[in-house]
C-alpha positions as CSV (number, residue, x, y, z in Angstrom):
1,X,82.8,43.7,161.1
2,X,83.3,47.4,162.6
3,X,81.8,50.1,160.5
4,X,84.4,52.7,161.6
5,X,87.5,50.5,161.2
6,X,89.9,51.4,158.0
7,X,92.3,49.2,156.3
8,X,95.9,50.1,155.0
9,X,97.2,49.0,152.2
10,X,101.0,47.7,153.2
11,X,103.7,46.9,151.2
12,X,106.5,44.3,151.3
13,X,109.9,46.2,150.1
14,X,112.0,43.7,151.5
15,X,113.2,42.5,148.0
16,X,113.8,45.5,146.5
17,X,117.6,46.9,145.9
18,X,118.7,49.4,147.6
19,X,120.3,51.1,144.8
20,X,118.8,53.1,141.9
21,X,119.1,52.9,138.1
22,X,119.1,55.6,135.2
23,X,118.0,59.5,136.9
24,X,117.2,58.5,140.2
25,X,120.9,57.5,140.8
26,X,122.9,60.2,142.3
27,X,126.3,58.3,139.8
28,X,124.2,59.4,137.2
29,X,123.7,63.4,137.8
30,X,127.2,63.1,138.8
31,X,128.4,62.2,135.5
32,X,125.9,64.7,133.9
33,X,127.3,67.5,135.4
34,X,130.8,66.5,134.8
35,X,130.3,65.9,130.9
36,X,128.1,69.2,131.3
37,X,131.1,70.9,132.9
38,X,134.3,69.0,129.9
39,X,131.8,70.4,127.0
40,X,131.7,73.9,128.4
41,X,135.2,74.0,128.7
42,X,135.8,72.3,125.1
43,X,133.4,75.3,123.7
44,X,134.6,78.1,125.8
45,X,138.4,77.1,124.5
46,X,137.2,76.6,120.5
47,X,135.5,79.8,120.7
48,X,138.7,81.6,122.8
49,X,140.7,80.0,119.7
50,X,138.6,81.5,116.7
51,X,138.0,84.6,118.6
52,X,142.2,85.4,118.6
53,X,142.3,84.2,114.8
54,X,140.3,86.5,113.8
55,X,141.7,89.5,116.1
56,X,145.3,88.5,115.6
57,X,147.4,90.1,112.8
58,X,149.3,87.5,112.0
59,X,148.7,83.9,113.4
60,X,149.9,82.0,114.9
61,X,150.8,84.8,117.4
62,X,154.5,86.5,116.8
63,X,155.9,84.9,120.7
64,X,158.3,82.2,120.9
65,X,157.7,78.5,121.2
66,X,157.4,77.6,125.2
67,X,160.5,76.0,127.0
68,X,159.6,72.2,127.0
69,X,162.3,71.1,129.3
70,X,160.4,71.7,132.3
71,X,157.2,69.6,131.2
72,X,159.4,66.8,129.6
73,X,161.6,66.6,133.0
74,X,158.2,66.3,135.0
75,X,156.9,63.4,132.3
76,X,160.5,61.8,132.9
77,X,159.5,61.9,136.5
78,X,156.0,60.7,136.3
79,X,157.2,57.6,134.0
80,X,159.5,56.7,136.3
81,X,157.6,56.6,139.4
82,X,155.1,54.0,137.6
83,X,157.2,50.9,138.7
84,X,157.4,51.4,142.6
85,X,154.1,53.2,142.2
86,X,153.1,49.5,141.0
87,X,155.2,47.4,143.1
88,X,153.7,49.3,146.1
89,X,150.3,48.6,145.5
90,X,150.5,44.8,145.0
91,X,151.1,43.4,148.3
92,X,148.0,45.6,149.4
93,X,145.9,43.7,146.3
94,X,147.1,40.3,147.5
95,X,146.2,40.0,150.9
96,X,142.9,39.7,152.3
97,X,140.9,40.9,155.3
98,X,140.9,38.9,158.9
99,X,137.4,37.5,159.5
């Protein structure tokens, strides 16, 4: 045996996935910063709301009820595109790659 000769340790990672679990996963800070980011905004609008109850004279504020024809003509629209929305993605489902 040589005196000045060092062994490395190796390691077989073959077997292991390539994927992570739990904090390590990038999915996973994703989805923390997005529920991060939908509380903010749930808090910054409850506290926007009691802030203008308590400023306002009378509430709720003295300006007339929004026209709703607009959003229920663009609802009208979105139902109705749900049918060829659907029939158009079903041939796409149904077929399957070339080898």
């Amino acid at each position: 045996m040589k005196t000045g000769m060092k062994t490395r340790a190796v390691l077989d990672i073959r077997d292991l996935p390539e994927y992570a679990f739990g904090h390590r996963s990038i999915m996973w800070w994703g989805t923390l910063g997005f529920v991060a980011i939908e509380g903010t905004v749930f808090v910054l609008a409850l506290t926007s709301y009691f802030y203008l109850r308590a400023k306002a004279l009378q509430w709720p504020l003295g300006v007339p009820p929004p026209d709703l024809l607009p959003g229920i003509v663009n609802s009208a629209i979105l139902f109705a595109s749900l049918y060829p929305n659907q029939r158009a993605s079903a041939p796409p489902r149904t077929r399957t790659r070339p080898a």
